[in-house]
FILO-754189 format. One line per 4 residues: number of its first residue (from 0); their letters; for each residue x, y negated, z negated of C-alpha. Coordinates in Angstrom, 1 decimal. Each point is the difference from the previous one (the first is absolute). Last residue first. Layout:
N
NUM> A> X/Y/Z  ...
//
This chain:
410
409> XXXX> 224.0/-46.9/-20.7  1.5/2.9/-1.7  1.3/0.6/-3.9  1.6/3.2/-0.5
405> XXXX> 1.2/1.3/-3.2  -2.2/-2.0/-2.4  -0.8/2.6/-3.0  2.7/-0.2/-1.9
401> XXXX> -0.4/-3.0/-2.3  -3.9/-1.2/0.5  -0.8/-2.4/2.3  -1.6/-3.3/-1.1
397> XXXX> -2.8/-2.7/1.7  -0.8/-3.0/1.4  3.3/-1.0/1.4  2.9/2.6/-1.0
393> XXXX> 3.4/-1.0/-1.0  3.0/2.4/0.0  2.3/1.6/-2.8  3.1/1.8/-0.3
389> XXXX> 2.3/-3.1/0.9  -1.2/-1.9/-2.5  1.4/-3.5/0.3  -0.5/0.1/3.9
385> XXXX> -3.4/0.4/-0.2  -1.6/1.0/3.2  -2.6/-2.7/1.2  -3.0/0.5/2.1
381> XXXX> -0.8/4.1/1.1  -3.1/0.2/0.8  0.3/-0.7/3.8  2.9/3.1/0.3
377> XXXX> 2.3/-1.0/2.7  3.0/1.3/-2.6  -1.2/2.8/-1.4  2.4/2.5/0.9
373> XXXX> 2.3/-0.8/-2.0  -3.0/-0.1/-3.6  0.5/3.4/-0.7  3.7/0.2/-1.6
369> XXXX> -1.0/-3.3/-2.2  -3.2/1.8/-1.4  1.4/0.0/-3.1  -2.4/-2.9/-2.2
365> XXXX> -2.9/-1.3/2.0  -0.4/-3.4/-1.9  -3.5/-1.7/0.3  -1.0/-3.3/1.3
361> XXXX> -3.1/-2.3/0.1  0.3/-2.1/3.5  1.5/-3.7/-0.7  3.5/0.5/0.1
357> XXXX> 2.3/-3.2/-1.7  -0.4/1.1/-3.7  1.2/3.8/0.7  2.2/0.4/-3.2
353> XXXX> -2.6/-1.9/-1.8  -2.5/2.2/1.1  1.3/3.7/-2.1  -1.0/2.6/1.8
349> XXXX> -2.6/2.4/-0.6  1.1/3.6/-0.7  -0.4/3.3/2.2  2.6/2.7/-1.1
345> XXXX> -1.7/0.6/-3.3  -3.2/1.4/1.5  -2.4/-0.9/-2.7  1.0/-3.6/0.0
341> XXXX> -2.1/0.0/3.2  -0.2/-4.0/0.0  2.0/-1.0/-2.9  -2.3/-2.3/-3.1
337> XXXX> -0.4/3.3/-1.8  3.4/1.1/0.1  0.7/-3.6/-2.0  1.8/-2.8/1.7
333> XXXX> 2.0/-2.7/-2.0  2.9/0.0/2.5  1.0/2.1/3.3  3.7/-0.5/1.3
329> XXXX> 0.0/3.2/2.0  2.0/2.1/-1.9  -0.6/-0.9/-3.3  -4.4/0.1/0.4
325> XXXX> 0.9/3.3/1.8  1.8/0.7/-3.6  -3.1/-1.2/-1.9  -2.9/1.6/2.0
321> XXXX> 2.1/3.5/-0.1  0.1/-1.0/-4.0  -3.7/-0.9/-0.4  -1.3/3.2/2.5
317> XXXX> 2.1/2.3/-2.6  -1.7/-1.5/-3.2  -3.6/0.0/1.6  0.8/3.8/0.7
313> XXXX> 1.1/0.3/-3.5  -2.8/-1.5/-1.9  -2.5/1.2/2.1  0.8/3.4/-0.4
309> XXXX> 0.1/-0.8/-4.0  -3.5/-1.0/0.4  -0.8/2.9/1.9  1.5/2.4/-3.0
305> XXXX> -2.0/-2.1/-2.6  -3.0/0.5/1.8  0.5/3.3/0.4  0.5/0.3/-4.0
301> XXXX> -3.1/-2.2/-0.9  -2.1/2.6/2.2  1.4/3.1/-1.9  -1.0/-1.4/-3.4
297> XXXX> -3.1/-1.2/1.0  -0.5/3.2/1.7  0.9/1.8/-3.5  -2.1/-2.2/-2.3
293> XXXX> -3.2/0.5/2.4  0.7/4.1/-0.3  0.4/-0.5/-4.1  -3.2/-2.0/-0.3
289> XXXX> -1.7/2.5/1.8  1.1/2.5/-1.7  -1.2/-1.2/-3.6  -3.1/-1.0/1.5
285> XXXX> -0.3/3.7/0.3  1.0/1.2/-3.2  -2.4/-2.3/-1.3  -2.5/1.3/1.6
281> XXXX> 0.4/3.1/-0.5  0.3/-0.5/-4.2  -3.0/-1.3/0.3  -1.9/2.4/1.6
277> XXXX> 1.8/2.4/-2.4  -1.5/-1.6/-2.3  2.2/-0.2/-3.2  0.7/2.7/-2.4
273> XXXX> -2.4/1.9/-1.8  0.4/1.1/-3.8  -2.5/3.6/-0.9  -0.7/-1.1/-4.1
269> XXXX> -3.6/-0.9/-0.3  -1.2/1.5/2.6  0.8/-2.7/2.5  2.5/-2.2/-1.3
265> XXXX> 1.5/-3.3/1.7  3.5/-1.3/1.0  1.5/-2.9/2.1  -1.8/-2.8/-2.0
261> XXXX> 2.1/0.3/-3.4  -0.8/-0.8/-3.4  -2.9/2.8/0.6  -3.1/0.1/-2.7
257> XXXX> -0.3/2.0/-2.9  -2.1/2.6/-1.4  -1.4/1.6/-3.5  -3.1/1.6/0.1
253> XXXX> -2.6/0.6/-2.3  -2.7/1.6/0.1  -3.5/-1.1/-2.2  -2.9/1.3/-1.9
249> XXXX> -2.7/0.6/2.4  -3.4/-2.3/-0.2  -3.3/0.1/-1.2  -3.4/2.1/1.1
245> XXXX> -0.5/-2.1/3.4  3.6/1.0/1.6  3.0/-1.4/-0.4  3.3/0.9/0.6
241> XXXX> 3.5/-1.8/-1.4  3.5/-1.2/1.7  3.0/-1.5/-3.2  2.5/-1.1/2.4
237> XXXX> 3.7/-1.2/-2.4  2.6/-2.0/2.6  3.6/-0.7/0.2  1.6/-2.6/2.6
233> XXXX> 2.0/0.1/2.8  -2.3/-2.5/1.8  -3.0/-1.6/-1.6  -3.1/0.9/0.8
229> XXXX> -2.9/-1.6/2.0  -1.5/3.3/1.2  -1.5/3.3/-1.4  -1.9/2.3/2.4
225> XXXX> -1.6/2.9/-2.4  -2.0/3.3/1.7  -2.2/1.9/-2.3  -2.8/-0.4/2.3
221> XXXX> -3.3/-2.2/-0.3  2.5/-3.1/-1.2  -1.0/-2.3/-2.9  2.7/-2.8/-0.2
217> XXXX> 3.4/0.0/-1.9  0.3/-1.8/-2.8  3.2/-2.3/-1.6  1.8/0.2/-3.3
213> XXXX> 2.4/-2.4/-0.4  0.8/0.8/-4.3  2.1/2.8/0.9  3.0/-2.3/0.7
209> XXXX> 3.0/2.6/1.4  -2.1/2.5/1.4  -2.2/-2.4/2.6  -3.2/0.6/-0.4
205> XXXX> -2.4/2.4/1.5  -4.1/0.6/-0.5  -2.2/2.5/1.8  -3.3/1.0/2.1
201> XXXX> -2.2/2.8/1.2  -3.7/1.1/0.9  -1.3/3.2/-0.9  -3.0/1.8/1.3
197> XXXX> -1.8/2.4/-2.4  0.5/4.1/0.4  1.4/0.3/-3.2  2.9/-2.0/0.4
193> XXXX> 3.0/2.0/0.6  3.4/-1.9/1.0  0.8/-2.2/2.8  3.7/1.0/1.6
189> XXXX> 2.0/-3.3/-0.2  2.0/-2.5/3.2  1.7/-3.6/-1.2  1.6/-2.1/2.9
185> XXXX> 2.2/-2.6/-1.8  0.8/-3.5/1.0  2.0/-3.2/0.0  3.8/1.7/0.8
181> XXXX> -1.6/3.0/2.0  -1.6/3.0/-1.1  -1.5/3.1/1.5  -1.6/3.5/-0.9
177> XXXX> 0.2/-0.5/-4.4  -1.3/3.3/-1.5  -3.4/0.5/-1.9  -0.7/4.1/-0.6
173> XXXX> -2.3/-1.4/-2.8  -3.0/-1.9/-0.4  -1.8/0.3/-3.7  -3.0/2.3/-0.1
169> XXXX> -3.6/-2.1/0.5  -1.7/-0.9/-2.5  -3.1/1.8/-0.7  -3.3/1.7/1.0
165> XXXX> -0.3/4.2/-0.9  0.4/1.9/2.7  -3.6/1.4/2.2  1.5/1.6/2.8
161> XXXX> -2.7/0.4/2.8  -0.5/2.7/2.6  -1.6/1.1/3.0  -0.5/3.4/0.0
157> XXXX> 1.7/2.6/2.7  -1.5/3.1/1.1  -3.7/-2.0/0.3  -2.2/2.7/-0.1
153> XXXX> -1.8/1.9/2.9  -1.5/0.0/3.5  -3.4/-0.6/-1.1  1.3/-3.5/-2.0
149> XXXX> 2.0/-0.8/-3.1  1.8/-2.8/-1.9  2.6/-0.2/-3.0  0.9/-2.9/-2.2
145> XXXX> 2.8/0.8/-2.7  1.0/-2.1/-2.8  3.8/0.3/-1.2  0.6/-0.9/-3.7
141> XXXX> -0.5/-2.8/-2.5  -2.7/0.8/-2.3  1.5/1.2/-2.9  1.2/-3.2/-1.1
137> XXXX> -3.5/-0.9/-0.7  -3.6/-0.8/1.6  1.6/-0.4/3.5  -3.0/-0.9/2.2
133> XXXX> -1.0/1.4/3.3  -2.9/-1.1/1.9  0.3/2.0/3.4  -1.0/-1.0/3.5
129> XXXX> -0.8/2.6/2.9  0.3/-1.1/3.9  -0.8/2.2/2.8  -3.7/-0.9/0.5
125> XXXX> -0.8/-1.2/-3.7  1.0/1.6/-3.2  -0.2/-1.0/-3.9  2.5/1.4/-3.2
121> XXXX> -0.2/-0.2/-3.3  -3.7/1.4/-0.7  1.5/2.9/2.6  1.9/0.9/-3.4
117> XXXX> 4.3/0.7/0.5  1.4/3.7/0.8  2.7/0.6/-2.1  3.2/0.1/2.0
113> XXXX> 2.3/-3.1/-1.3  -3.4/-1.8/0.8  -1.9/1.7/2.2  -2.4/-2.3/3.1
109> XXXX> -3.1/2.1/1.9  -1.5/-1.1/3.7  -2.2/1.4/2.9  0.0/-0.6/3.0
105> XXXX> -2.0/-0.2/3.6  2.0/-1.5/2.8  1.0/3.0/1.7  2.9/-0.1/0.3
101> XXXX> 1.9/-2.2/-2.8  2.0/-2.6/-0.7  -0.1/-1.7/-3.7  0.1/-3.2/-2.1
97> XXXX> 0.3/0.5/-3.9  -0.5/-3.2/-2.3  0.8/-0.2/-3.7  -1.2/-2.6/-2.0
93> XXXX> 1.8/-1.5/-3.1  -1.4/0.2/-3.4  2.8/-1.1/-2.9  -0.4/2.0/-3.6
89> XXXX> 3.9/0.3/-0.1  1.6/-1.8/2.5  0.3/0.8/3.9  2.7/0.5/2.6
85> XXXX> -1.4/1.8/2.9  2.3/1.7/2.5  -1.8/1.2/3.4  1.9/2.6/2.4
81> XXXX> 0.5/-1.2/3.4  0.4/1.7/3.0  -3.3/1.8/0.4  -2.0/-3.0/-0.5
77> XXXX> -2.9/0.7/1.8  -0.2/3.5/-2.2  -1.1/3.3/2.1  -3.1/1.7/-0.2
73> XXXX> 0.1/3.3/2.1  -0.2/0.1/3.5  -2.1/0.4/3.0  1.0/-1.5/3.0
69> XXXX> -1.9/-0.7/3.2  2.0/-0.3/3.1  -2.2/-1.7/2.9  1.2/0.8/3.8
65> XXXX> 0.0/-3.1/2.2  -0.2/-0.2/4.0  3.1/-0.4/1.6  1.2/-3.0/1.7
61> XXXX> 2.0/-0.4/3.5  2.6/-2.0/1.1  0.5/-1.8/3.5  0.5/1.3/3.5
57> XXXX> 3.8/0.5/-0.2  -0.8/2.8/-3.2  -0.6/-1.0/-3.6  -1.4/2.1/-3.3
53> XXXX> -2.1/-0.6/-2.5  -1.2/2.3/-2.7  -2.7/-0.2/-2.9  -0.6/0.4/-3.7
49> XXXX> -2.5/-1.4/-2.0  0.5/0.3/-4.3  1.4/1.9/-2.7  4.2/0.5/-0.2
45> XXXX> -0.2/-2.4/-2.9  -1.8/2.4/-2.5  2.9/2.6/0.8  0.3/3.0/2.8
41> XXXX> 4.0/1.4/-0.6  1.7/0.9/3.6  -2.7/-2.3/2.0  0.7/1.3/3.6
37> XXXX> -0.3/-2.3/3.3  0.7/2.3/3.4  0.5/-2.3/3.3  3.4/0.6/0.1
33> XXXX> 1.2/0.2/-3.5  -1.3/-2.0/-2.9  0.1/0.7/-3.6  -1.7/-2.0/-2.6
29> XXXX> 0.5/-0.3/-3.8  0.0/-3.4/-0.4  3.9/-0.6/-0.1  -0.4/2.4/3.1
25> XXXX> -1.7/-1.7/2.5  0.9/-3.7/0.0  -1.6/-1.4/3.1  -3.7/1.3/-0.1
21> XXXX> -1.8/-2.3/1.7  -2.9/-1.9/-1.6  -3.9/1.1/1.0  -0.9/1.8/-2.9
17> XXXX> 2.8/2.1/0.4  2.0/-0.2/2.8  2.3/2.4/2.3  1.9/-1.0/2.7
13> XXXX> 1.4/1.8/3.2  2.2/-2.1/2.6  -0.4/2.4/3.2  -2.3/0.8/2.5
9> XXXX> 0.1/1.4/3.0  -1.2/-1.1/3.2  -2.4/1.1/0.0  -1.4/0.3/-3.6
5> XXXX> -1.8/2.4/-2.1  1.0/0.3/-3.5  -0.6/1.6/-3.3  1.1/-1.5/-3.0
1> XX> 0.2/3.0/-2.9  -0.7/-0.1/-3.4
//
């Protein structure tokens, strides 16, 4: 088919739809699209129907008018995917119902049984539907049951069909492996076996190996799939697992399993080990490291503080003995280097008062400043030179550090 188009300005953004809904997934469905060319590579009962194009320029899109495709085609089952299995017991009457497609409408319908044409008396049709009566007389009649259809384009090329078994117990489960376990529970997977076309439920029984006589059920599950919980660790079990269906049920398997003693190991397949996360084991690993890197500046911060302290130690130990021999020279008693003015600079130190008990102004000693003092001698803050200590002067309201006095002008 081909979409053709008049636009200005051009037009782009082709699409193809059938019966009104865009084609979007071409080729799973048998389409092809390129340009503005839509080919069917194999036409089937689907590909019938409307089709029309769109297509989009700046001025809006546009809509084609539609073109009808009108199939004709053989008979073909509703239920193509899907072949029946009917589990019946001898003399038992079950209905058999065959649904199918077709173009045109008007069929016709005839069932075989194992390839012997069956009587229309068994058998009715209406529209596109035909029902069959079938009854199993004996154990002879269990086989495969045909239904086939026909219209003006031909026969059906592929019946729909029915497998009649006979009804009964389904076949034991087998293929059954443990996938996971833990020290309170066991994951049990199994295969289903045959059974005859009827639906099966399942269940089981375990008990602990070593005292039989505790026998516990397991509930009716849809899929052969166990979950067993409330177990004790490390410990031996017996699993019995069963199928059911409506004629009776499956003789028993039996497997023997065990739960972990330990919590850092499971199974999966009923024998692959796996370690621990490794989620887990990141995370650790990383706290790990973190608790290493806070011991470390702990460690380091404890030492600097140690070394400062030590510092201390010392420098507080040399001020105390340059505080105790200016204490000696000068006559200074019961004074700390916290209680002397400037006691950082050792050669500034507050006098002691009771050698000074007639002067009224607070003193201080200047200690070897003797040389620099001769040409001092108008100076106004100058008072009293001590005659005792002939290296030191007296300063009112205030101190002058050793060395640093040279000149002193009025």
């Amino acid at each position: 088919m081909e979409c053709a188009i008049r636009a200005n300005p051009g037009a782009s953004d082709i699409q193809f739809m059938l019966n009104g809904t865009a084609i979007t997934d071409p080729e799973p469905n048998g389409f092809l699209i390129v340009n503005s060319t839509l080919t069917i590579r194999e036409l089937q009962p689907q590909h019938r129907g409307k089709y029309s194009c769109s297509a989009r320029n700046l001025e809006g899109r546009g809509v084609s008018n539609e073109v009808m495709l009108d199939l004709r085609y053989t008979p073909i089952c509703r239920n193509r995917d899907l072949k029946s299995t009917i589990a019946m017991a001898v003399n038992e009457t079950q209905v058999l119902s065959c649904t199918v497609e077709a173009q045109p409408l008007d069929v016709s319908f005839y069932w075989t049984f194992n390839n012997y044409e069956l009587s229309p008396d068994n058998y009715t049709a209406k529209g596109l539907t035909s029902e069959l009566r079938f009854r199993a007389g004996s154990s002879q009649d269990f086989g495969l049951v045909s239904c086939w259809a026909k219209n003006e384009v031909g026969l059906q090329v592929q019946p729909c069909l029915f497998r009649i078994t006979t009804a009964a117990p389904p076949q034991p489960l087998r293929d059954c492996q443990v996938v996971n376990k833990t020290m309170t529970s066991l994951s049990i997977e199994c295969t289903a076996g045959e059974s005859a076309g009827l639906s099966q439920t399942f269940f089981g029984q375990y008990f602990d190996s070593n005292y039989g006589a505790d026998v516990r059920n397991l509930s009716l599950v849809s899929t052969p799939m166990f979950f067993i919980e409330g177990l004790s660790s490390g410990t031996e079990y017996a699993v019995r697992l069963y199928a059911m269906n409506a004629m009776g049920v499956s003789e028993g398997t039996a497997i023997p399993v065990s739960t972990l003693s330990t919590v850092n190991t499971k199974l999966v397949s009923g024998n692959q080990e796996l370690d621990y996360d490794p989620i887990l084991a990141v995370i650790v690993g990383a706290l790990l490291s973190l608790f290493l890197i806070v011991l470390i500046v702990i460690i380091i911060c404890k030492i600097k503080q140690q070394d400062e302290e030590k510092d201390k130690r010392e420098q507080q130990l040399r001020q105390n003995t340059i505080t105790g021999q200016l204490a000696d020279e000068y006559g200074i008693q019961n004074t700390s280097a916290d209680e002397i003015p400037g006691h950082k600079n050792p050669d500034v130190i507050p006098c002691d008062r009771q050698s000074f008990s007639d002067s009224k102004m607070d003193l201080f000693i200047i200690n070897d400043i003797r040389d620099d003092l001769t040409s001092l001698s108008n100076t106004s803050i100058i008072e009293t030179v001590l005659q005792q200590k002939p290296k030191s002067i007296l300063v009112n309201n205030g101190y002058i550090p050793n060395g640093t006095l040279h000149r002193m002008r009025k």
